[in-house]
matplotlib code that plots the C-alpha trace (Angstrom):
import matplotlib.pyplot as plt

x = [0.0, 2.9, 4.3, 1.3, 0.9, 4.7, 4.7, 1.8, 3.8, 6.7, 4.3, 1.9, 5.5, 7.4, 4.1, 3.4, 7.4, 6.1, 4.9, 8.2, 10.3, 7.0, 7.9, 11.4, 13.8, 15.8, 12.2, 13.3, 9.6, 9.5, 12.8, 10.3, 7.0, 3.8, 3.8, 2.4, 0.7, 2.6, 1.8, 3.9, 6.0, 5.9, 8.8, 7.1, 10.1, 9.8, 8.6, 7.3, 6.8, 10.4, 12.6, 15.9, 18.0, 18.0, 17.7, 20.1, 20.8, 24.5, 23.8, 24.8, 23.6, 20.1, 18.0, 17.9, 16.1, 12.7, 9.7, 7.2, 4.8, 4.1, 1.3, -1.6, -1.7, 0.4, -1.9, 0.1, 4.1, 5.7, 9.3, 9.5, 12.8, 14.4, 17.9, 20.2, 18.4, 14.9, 12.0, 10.2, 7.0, 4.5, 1.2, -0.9, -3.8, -3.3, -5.2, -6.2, -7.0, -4.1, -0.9, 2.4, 5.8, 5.2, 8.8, 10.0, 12.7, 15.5, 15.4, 18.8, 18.9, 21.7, 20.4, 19.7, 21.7, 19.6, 16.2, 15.9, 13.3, 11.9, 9.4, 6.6, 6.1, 4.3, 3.9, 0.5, -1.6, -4.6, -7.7, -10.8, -11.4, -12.6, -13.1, -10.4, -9.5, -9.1, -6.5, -4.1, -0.9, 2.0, 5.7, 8.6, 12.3, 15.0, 17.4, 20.5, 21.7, 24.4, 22.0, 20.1, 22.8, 22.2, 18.9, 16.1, 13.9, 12.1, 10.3, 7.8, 6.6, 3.7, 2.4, -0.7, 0.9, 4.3, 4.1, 7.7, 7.9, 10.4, 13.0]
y = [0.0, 2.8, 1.9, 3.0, 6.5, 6.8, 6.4, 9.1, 11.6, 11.8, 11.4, 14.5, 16.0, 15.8, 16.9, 20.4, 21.3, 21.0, 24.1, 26.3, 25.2, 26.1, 29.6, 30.2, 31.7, 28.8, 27.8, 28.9, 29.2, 32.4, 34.0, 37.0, 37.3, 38.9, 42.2, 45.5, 48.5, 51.4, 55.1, 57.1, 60.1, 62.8, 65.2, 68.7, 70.9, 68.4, 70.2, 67.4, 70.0, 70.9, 68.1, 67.3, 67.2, 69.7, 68.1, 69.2, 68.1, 67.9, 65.1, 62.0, 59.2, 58.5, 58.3, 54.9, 55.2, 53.2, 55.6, 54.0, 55.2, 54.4, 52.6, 53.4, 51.2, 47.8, 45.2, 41.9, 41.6, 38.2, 37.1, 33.4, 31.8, 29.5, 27.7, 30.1, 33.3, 34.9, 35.5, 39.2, 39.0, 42.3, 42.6, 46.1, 48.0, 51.0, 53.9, 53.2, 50.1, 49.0, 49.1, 47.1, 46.4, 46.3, 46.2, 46.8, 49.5, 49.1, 52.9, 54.0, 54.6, 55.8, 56.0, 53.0, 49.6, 46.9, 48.2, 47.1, 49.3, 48.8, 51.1, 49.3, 51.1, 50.5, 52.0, 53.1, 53.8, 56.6, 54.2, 53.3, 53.0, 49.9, 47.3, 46.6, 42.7, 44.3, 46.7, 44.4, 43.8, 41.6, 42.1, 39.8, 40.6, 37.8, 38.3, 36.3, 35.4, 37.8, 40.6, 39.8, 39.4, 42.1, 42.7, 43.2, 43.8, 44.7, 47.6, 48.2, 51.5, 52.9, 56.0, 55.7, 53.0, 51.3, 47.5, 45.9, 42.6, 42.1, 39.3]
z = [0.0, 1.0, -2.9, -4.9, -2.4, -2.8, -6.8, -6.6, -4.6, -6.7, -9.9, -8.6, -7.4, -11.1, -12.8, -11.3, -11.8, -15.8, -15.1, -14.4, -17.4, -19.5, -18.2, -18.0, -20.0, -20.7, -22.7, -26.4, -27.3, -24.6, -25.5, -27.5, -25.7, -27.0, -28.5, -26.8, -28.9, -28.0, -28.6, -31.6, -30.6, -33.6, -34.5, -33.4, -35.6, -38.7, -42.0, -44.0, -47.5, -47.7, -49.1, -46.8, -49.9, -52.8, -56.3, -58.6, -62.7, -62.1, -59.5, -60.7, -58.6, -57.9, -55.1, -53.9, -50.6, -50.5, -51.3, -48.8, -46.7, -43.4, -42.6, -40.6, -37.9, -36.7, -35.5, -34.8, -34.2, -34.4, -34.0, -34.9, -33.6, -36.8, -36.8, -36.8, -36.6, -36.1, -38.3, -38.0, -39.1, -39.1, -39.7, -40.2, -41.8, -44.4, -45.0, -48.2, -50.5, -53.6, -51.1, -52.5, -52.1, -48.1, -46.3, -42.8, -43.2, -40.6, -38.9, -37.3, -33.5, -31.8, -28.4, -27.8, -28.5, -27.4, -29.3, -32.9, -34.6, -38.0, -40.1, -41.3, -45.3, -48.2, -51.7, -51.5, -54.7, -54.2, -53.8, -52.1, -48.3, -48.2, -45.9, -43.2, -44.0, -47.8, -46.2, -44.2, -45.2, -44.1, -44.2, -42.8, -42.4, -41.7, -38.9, -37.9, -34.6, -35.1, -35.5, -32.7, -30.2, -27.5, -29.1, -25.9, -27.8, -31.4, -32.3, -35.3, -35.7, -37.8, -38.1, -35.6, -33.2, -32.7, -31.1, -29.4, -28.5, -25.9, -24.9]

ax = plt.figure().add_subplot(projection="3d")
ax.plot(x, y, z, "-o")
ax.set_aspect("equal")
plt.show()
């Protein structure tokens, strides 16, 4: 009789520890958690009708910065852990109907090291309103481990919202 109650113990004992690997870090499955909306701080000195840079006709090379928009709004931010590196995968809503060519564009951040921050553009043709599920649009960005080591966490900004997801 004490070998059964015995063999339950330990049993009941090993079963509820499941529990704390399912949350720790040493889980790989938890090393991003869920994303947060976040609200978008706005340049208040930024001028957005007067170009940065002057054209000229004795300028030689072109332009080769990507022409997107920002979209209006991110509504689901994955990071998806892979052999060897990490896929970013975004999720928004435009303004408008007929966006293409969606990208997130890495944005440059001094201040901080251990924040990755992406813009989330698109090429965005003038179009109907439309329904919402006709204006979402998907963009995913590959990222080694290399790239990622130090990271805390991953930022995607829009131009209503911004959502991180954090390590």
């Amino acid at each position: 009789m004490k070998k059964p109650i015995s063999v339950l113990v330990v049993s009941m004992l090993v079963l509820t520890s499941c529990g704390a690997v399912r949350d720790s870090v040493v889980n790989p499955f938890n090393w991003f958690g869920r994303s947060k909306s976040e609200p978008v701080v706005t340049e208040a000195n930024v001028n957005p009708l007067i170009p940065k840079r002057r054209a000229s006709i004795f300028r030689k090379e072109k332009d080769e910065s990507y022409k997107g928009w920002e979209i209006a709004e991110v509504t689901q931010l994955l990071v998806e852990r892979r052999p060897g590196g990490a896929i970013v995968r975004a999720s928004g809503v435009t303004a408008q109907q007929n966006a293409f060519d969606v990208k997130l564009v890495p944005v440059k951040e001094q201040s901080n090291e251990t924040t990755l921050t992406f813009a989330f553009k698109a090429l965005q043709a003038r179009g109907p309103v439309g329904s919402e599920a006709s204006r979402t649009v998907t963009a995913a960005i590959w990222l080694t481990d290399n790239q990622l080591a130090g990271i805390r966490q991953i930022r995607v900004v829009a131009a209503n919202n911004a959502r991180v997801s954090r390590r």
